[in-house]
TIMISE-853815 format. One record per residue (C-alpha): chain; x negated, y, z negated. Coordinates in nm, 2 decimals, always signed. Each point is the difference from the previous one (the first is absolute). Layout:
BEGIN
SITE/marti/px/py/pz
SITE/A/X/Y/Z
...
! end
This chain:
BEGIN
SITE/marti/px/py/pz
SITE/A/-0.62/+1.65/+1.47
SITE/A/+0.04/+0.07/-0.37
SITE/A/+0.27/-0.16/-0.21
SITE/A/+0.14/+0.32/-0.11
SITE/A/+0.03/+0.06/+0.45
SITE/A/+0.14/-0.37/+0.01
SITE/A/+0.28/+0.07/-0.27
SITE/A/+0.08/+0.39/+0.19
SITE/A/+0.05/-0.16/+0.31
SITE/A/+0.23/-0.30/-0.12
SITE/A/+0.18/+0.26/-0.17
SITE/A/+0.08/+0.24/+0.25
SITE/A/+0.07/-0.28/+0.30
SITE/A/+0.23/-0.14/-0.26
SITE/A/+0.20/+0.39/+0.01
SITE/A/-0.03/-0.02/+0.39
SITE/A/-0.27/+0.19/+0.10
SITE/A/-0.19/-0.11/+0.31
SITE/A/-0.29/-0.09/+0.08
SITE/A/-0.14/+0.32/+0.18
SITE/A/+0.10/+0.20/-0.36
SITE/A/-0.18/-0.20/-0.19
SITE/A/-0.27/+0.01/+0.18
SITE/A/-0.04/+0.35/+0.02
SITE/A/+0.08/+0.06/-0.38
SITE/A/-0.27/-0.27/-0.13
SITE/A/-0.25/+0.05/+0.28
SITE/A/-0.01/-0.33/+0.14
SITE/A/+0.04/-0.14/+0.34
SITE/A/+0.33/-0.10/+0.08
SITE/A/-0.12/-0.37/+0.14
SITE/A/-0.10/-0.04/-0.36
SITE/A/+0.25/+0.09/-0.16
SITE/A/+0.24/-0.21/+0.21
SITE/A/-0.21/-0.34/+0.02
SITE/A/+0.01/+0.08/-0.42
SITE/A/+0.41/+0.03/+0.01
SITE/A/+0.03/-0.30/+0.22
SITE/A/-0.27/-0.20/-0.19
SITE/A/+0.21/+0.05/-0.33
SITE/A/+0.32/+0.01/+0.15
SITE/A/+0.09/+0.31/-0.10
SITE/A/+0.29/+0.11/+0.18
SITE/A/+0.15/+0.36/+0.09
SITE/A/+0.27/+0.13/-0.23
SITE/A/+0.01/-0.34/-0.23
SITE/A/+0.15/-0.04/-0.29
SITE/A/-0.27/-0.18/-0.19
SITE/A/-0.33/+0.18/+0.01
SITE/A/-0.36/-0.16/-0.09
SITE/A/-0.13/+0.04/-0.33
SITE/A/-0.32/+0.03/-0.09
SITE/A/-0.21/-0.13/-0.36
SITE/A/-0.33/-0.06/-0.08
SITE/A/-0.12/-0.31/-0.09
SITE/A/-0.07/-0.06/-0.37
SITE/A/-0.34/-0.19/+0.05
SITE/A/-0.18/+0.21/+0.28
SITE/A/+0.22/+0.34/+0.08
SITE/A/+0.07/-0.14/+0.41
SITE/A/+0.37/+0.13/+0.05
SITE/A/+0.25/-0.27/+0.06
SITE/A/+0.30/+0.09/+0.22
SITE/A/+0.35/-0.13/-0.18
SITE/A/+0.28/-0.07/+0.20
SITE/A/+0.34/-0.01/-0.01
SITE/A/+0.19/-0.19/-0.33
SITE/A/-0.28/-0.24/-0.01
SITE/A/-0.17/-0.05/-0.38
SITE/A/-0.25/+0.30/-0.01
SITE/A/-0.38/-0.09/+0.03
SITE/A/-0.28/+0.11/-0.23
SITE/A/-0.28/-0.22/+0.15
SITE/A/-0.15/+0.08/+0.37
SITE/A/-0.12/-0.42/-0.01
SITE/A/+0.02/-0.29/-0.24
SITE/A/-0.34/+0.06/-0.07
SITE/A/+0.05/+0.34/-0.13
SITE/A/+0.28/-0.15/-0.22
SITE/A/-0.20/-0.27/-0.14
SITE/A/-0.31/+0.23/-0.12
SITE/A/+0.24/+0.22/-0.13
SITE/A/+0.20/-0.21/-0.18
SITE/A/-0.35/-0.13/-0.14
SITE/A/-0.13/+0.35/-0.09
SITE/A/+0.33/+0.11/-0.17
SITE/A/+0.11/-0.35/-0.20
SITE/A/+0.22/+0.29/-0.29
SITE/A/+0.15/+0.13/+0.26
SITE/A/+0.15/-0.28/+0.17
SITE/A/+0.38/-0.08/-0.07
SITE/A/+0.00/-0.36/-0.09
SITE/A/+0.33/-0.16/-0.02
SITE/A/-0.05/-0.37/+0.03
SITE/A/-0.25/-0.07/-0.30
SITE/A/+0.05/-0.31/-0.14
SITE/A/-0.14/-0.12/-0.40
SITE/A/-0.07/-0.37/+0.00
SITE/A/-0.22/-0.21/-0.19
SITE/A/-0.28/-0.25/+0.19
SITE/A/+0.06/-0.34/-0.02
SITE/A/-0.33/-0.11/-0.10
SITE/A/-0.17/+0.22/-0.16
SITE/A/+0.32/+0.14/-0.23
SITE/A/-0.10/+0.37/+0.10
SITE/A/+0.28/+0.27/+0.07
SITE/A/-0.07/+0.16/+0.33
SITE/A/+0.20/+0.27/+0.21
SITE/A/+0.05/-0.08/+0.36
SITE/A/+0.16/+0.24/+0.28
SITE/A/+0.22/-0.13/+0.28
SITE/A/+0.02/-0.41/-0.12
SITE/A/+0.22/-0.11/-0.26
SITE/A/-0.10/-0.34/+0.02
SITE/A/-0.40/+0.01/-0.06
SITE/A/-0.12/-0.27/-0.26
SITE/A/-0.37/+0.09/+0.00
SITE/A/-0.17/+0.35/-0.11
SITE/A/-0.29/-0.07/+0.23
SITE/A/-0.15/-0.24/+0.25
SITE/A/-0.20/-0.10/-0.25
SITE/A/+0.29/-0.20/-0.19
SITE/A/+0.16/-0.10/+0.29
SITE/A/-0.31/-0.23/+0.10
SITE/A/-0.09/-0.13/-0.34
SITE/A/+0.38/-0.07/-0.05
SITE/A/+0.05/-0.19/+0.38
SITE/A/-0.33/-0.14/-0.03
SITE/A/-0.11/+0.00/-0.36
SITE/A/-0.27/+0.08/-0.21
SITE/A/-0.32/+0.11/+0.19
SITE/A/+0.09/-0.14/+0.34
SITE/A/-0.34/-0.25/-0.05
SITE/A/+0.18/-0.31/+0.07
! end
């Protein structure tokens, strides 16, 4: 079953049509069209019908439902290798200018206000000083 049949058949169930006229108007068995409404819980004559998107990342549709926050990611995977591919695009709210407490450098760091070190690297010769050969 394409996505474009999944998104035809939560529309119409959602105006009240049954089973049997689906069916007959995409071409597919009724028991597969039924196990699909109550798999999604897509319900005759309701109010709030299924959405369909695409994810950003790989193009699999992703079903939104009801008033929830709308997805653009099928997985968290997806989200993370796109967020890596497309660093401009990505809204960045919580980006924080600091300088590092040992080394003196200005660094930018996203989601932590509170980070004294621009890299690991400080952090260690700053705990544990100089070249850790003690």
């Amino acid at each position: 079953m394409t996505s474009k049949q999944k998104s035809e058949i939560a529309r119409m169930r959602g105006k009240g049509t049954s089973y049997r006229q689906i069916s007959d108007i995409l071409n597919i068995p009724e028991s597969t069209i039924k196990s699909y409404c109550k798999r999604n819980n897509i319900q005759k004559g309701a109010a709030q019908v299924e959405e369909f998107v695409s994810c950003l990342q790989c193009g699999k549709a992703i079903a939104q439902k009801g008033k929830t926050k709308r997805r653009k990611f099928c997985c968290p995977q997806c989200r993370v290798k796109w967020w890596n591919s497309h660093p401009e695009d990505v809204n960045r709210k919580a980006l924080y200018k600091s300088r590092c407490a040992y080394c003196g450098k200005e660094f930018e760091a996203y989601g932590n206000n509170h980070r004294k070190y621009c890299s690991h690297k400080c952090y260690i010769e700053a705990r544990f000083g100089g070249n850790g050969n003690d």
